[in-house]
N, C-alpha and C positions, 0 to 999 in steps of 0.2 A: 378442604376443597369446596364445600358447601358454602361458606363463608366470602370465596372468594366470588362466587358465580355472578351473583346479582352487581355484581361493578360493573358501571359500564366501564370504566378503561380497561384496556387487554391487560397494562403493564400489572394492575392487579388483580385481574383474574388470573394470571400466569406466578403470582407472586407466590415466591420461595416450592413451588411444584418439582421445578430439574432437579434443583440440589434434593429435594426429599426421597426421588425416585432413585436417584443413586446411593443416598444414605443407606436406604432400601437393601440396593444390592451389597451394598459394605458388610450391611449389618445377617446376610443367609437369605436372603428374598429373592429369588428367580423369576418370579412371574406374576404381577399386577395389574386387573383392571380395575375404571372406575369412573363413570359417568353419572354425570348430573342434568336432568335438561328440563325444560318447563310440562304440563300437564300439557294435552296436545290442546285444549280450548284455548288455555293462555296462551300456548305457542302463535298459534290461528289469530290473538288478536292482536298479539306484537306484529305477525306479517302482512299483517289485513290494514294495521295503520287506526286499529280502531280506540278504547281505551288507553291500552297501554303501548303507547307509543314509543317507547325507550328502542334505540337501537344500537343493539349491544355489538361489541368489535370481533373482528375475525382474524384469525391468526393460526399457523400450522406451524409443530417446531417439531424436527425429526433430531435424534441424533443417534448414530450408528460407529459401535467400537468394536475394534476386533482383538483378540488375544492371538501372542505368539503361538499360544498354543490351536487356535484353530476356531477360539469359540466367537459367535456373533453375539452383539449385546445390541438391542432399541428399542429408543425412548419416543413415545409420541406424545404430544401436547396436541390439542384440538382445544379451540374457541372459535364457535358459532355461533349466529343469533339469540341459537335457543338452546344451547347445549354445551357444556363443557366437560370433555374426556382426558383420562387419560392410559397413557398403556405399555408396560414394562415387561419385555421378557428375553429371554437366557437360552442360546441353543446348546447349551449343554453347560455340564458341572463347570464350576470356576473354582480356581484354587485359594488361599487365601493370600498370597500377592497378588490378584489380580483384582481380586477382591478390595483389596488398601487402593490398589492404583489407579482402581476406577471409582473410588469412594475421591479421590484427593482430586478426580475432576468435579466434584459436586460445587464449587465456587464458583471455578471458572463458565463451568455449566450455567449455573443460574445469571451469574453476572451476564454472559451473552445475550440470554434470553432480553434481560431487566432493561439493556441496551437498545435492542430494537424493537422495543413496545414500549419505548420512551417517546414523547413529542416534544423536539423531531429525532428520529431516530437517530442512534449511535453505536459504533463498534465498539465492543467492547471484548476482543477476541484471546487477549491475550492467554489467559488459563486456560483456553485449548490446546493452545501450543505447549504447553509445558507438562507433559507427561512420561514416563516410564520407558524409552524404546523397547526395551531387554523386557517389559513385560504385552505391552501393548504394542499393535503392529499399526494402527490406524484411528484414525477417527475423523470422522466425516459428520459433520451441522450442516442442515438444512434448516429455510426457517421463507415462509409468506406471511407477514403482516400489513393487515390493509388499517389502514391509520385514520383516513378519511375516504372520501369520494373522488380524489386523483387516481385510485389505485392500489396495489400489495407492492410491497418494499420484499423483494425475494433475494436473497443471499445462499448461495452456495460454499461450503468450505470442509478442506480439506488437509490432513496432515500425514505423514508417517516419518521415517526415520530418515528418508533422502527428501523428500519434496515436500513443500506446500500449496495452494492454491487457493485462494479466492474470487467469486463471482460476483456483485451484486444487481438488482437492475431492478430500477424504479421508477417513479415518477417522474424525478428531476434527469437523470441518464443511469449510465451504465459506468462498472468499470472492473478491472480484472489485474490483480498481484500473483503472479507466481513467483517461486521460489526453490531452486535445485542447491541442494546440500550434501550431492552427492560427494563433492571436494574438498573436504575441509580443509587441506592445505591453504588453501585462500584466504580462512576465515580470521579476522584481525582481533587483537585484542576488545576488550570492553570498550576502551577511551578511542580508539580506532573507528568503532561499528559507532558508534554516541555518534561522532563528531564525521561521518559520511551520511549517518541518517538524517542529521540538522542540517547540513549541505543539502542533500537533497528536496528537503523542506520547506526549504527557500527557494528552490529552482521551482517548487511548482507553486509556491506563492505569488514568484515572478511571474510565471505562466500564467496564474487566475488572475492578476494582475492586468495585465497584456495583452490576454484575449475577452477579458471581463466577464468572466465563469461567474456561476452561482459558487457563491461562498459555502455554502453548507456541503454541495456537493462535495468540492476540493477540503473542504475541511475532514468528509468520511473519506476521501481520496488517501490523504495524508495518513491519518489515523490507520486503515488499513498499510499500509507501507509501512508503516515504522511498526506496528505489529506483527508483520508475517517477517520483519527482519529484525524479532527480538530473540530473545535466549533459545540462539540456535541449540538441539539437542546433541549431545555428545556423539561423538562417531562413535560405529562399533565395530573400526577397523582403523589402523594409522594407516596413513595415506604412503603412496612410496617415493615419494621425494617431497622431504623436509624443506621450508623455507627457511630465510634469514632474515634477521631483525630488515635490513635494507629494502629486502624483498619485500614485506609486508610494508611499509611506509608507503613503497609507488603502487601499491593494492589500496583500492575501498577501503578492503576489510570486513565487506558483506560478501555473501555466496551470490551468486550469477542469480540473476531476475529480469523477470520482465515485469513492467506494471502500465498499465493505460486508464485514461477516463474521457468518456465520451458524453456530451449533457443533450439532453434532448433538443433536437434543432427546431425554432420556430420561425413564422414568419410575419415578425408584426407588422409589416406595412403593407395595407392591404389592395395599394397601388401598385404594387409592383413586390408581386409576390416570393418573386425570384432572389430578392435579396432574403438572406435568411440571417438570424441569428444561431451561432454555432458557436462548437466550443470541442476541439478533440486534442489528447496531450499522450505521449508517450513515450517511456524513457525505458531502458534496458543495461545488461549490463554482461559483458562474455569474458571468460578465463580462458586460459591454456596451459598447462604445463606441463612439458613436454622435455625431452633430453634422453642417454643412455644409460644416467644414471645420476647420484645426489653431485656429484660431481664435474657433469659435464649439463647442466640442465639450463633451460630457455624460459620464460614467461612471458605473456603479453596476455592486458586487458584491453575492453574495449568496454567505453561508454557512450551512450547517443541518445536525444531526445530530440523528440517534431511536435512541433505545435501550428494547428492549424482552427484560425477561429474568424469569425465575422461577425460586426455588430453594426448596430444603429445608436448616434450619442444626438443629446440636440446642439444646435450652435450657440445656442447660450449656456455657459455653468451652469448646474444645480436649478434648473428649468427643466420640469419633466418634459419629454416628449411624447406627446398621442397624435400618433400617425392614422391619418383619414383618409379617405377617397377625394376630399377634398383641397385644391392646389396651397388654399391657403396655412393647410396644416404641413404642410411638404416641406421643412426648412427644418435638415440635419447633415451629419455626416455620416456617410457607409463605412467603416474599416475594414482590411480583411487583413487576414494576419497570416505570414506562414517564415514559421522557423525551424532553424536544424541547429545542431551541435554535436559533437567528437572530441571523444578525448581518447588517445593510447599510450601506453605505455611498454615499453622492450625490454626486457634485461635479458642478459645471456653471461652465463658462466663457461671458460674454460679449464680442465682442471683445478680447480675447486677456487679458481680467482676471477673476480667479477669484470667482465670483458666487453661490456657493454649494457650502458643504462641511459635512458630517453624517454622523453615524452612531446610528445603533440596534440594539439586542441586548436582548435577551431570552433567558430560560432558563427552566423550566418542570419541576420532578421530581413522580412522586408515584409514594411508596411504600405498600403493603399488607401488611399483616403479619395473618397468620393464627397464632395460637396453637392447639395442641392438646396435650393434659392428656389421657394412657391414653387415646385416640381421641376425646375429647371438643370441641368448638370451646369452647375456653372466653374466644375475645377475639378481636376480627375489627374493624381501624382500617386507616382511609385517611391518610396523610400527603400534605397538598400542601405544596407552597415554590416559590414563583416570584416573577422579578423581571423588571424592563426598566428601561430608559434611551433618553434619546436626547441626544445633546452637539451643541452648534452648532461644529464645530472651526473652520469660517471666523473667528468671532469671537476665539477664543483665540488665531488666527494674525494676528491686522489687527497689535496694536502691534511684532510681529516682523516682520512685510509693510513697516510703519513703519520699521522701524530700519536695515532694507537698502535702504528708497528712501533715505534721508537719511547712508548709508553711514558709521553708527555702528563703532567700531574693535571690538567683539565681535558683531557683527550676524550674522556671518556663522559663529559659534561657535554661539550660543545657537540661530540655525534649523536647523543640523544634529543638535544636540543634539533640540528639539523634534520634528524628524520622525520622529528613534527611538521619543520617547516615542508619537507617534500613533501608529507604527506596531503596537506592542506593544500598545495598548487595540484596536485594531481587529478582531485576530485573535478568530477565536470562543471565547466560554465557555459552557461545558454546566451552571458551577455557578452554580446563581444567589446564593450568597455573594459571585461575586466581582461579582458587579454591583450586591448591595443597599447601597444608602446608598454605593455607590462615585462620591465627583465628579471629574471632569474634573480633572486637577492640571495646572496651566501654570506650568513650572518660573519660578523669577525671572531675568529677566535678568542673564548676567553684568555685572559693573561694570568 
C-alpha cells in the first residue's frame, strides 16, 4: 500500500487494493484498517502550491455485501491529496461459504475499480454481477473519481437476486440501466440474449449517430447495457407458467429494463443562446404473462425508444465551426431531433393450442433543420418519416405447425430455422426504413 501512494494516477494508487481486502476476508480477516498520508509540513506544501507541487488524484470506492444469512460486509478505498486509506470490516461471523463467495468477487472487485480510474474511464462491472444468490443477498458499488478538473465521474450500482441498477453521472452526462429479473420465464436463451443485446447496440449507435452524442459517452452507455443484461443469475423459484420454444422467439430474450442517457446540454453559440446542444435517448422494455393456467395463458411485450437531441453543424464539411458574437461567424445549421419507436408483440394460447401470434412496430423520425447565412435564417424545414406494420406470424407458422404434426423428415429443420427468423423481426427498429415496404418473409421449406 505504501508503494502505491506516491503515484500520482488514482488507477495505481488503487492498484490490486479491492481484490486484497477480499482475499482478506476469504482467507479468516474481519476487520482491517490502514492509512498512509504525508507528514503534515509535506502535506501544507503540496496544498500551499509550494515545492512540492504534485497533485495527487481523488477517488472514493465503497462496496457493500450482504449475506443470506444477515451479515453486512464494507469495503472502503480513500485517495486524497495527501492521504490514502483503507478499511475492511465484518458485522458479524461469516461462515465458510460465504467466505469463498465473497473471496470469488475479489476479480470482479478490482477489475471495477481498475476501470474507472482508467483515462478515460470505463465499465467494467461485469464480476459484480456474477455472484452466489443462495449465498449472498446483495451487493451494492459505489465509487467518485475525479480524473481531472471537469469533475468526479460518480457511479452508483446495485445488484441482488431479482433486480439490478445502475447510476452514473459525470462530466460529459448522466445515465441510468435498470433491470427486474423478477420473471424468468422471459428470459431467452444464450444465442437469444447475444443477438437482442447487439440489436440493441446498434439502435443506440443509430441514436449517437443521429443526434451527434459524445462517443465515449454512448460507448460507457453501451457497455453498461450489455453488462447489467449479462449472466443473468439463476432463479430460485420456477416461475408458474412455462414458455415455448415459439414463445421465446417473439421475446428479446432479456428480462424487462429500462435504460436512458442524457449528455450534458451546452450552448455554444453565444448569439443566441437559446439554441443548445443536447443529446437525451431512452429505451425500455415490458412483459406480461398472464392466463389461468400453462394451458390457457397470454403474453405480450412491449418495446419503445425516444430520442431527443439538437445541435450546431457548419455549412461546409469537415470545416470546424467557432461560433461568435460576430455576424460574420454565423453561417451553420441548427438540427433538432426527436424520435419514437414501438414494437409489440401478442400471443395467446387456448387450451394448450396456440390461437394467436402478432406483432407491430412502428417508427416515427422528424428532423428540423435551421439554416443561418451571416446570422440570417435564411431556410427553416421540418422533415417527417414514419412507418408501421403489423404481421399475423400465427399464420406464417400454420403450414410449419403442419409439417411437425404430420412429422415431415425436415420439419423439424425448417421451424428452428423459422424462429430465428421471427425472432430477429421482432426486435425493435428506431428506423423506419427498415419497416417501410418491409414484408414478412417466410423462408421455403426445406425439400
Amino acid at each position: 500500500m505504501a508503494g502505491n501512494f506516491f503515484s500520482s494516477s488514482v488507477n495505481n494508487r488503487l492498484n490490486g487494493l479491492g481484490s486484497a481486502l477480499l482475499g482478506m476476508l476469504k482467507d479468516g480477516v474481519d476487520g482491517f484498517t490502514q492509512s498512509v498520508a504525508l507528514p503534515s509540513s509535506e502535506a501544507g506544501a503540496v496544498t500551499s502550491g509550494g515545492t512540492q507541487s504534485i497533485s495527487y488524484p481523488a477517488a472514493e470506492i465503497k462496496l457493500q455485501i450482504r449475506t443470506e444469512s444477515g451479515v453486512d460486509v464494507e469495503i472502503v478505498l480513500g485517495s486524497e491529496n495527501d492521504r490514502l486509506q483503507v478499511q475492511m470490516q465484518s458485522s458479524g461471523d461469516l461462515s465458510e461459504a460465504e467466505r469463498t463467495a465473497l473471496g470469488d468477487l475479489a476479480a470482479g472487485f478490482q477489475k471495477a475499480i481498475d476501470g474507472l480510474a482508467a483515462q478515460p474511464p470505463v465499465l467494467n462491472l461485469s464480476g459484480l454481477t456474477k455472484f452466489d444468490t443462495r449465498v449472498l443477498s446483495s451487493v451494492d458499488f459505489q465509487s467518485s473519481v475525479t480524473l481531472d478538473k471537469d469533475g468526479p465521474q460518480k457511479l452508483a450500482f446495485h445488484a441482488d437476486s431479482v433486480s439490478r441498477n445502475l447510476d452514473v453521472d459525470g462530466p460529459l452526462g448522466s445515465m441510468n440501466v435498470s433491470v427486474d429479473m423478477r420473471d424468468s420465464s422471459v428470459w431467452g436463451n444464450a444465442r437469444q440474449r447475444a443477438a437482442a443485446i447487439d440489436s440493441y447496440l446498434k439502435q443506440f449507435d443509430k441514436a449517437a449517430s443521429r443526434g451527434n452524442a459524445d462517443k465515449s459517452l454512448v460507448g460507457m452507455f453501451k457497455d453498461a447495457f450489455a453488462q447489467m443484461n449479462s449472466d443473468y443469475v439463476a432463479p430460485t423459484k420456477q416461475p408458474r407458467i412455462s414458455l415455448a420454444d415459439i414463445d421465446h422467439a417473439m421475446l428479446t430474450g432479456l428480462a424487462d429494463f429500462k435504460a436512458s442517457v442524457k449528455q450534458v446540454t451546452t450552448s455554444p453559440n453565444p448569439k443566441n443562446l437559446s439554441e443548445v446542444d443536447s443529446f437525451s435517448y431512452d429505451a425500455s422494455q415490458t412483459t406480461q404473462v398472464g392466463g389461468i393456467n400453462q394451458f390457457n395463458r397470454s403474453i405480450s411485450q412491449q418495446q419503445q425508444s425516444n430520442l431527443k437531441a439538437s445541435y450546431h453543424m457548419s455549412l461546409i464539411p469537415d470545416v470546424p465551426l467557432i461560433l461568435t458574437t460576430d455576424n460574420k461567424s454565423q453561417n451553420y445549421y441548427y438540427k433538432q431531433i426527436n424520435d419514437t419507436a414501438q414494437s409489440k408483440v401478442g400471443i395467446s394460447y387456448t387450451k394448450g393450442v396456440l390461437s394467436e401470434a402478432y406483432s407491430e412496430q412502428s417508427a416515427k423520425q422528424s428532423t428540423r433543420t435551421s439554416k443561418y447565412e451571416l446570422g440570417v435564417l435564411t431556410d427553416d424545414s421540418t422533415t417527417p418519416f414514419n412507418a408501421s406494420q403489423r404481421r399475423d406470424i400465427l399464420e406464417s407458422l400454420k403450414p410449419l405447425l403442419d409439417d411437425l404434426k404430420n412429422e415431415q423428415s425436415s420439419a423439424l429443420y425448417n421451424w428452428q430455422q423459422k424462429l430465428l427468423e421471427v425472432h430477429s423481426q421482432i426486435l425493435l427498429k428506431s428506423d423506419p426504413a427498415d419497416l417501410k415496404d418491409k414484408s414478412w418473409n417466410v423462408s421455403a421449406p426445406q425439400e
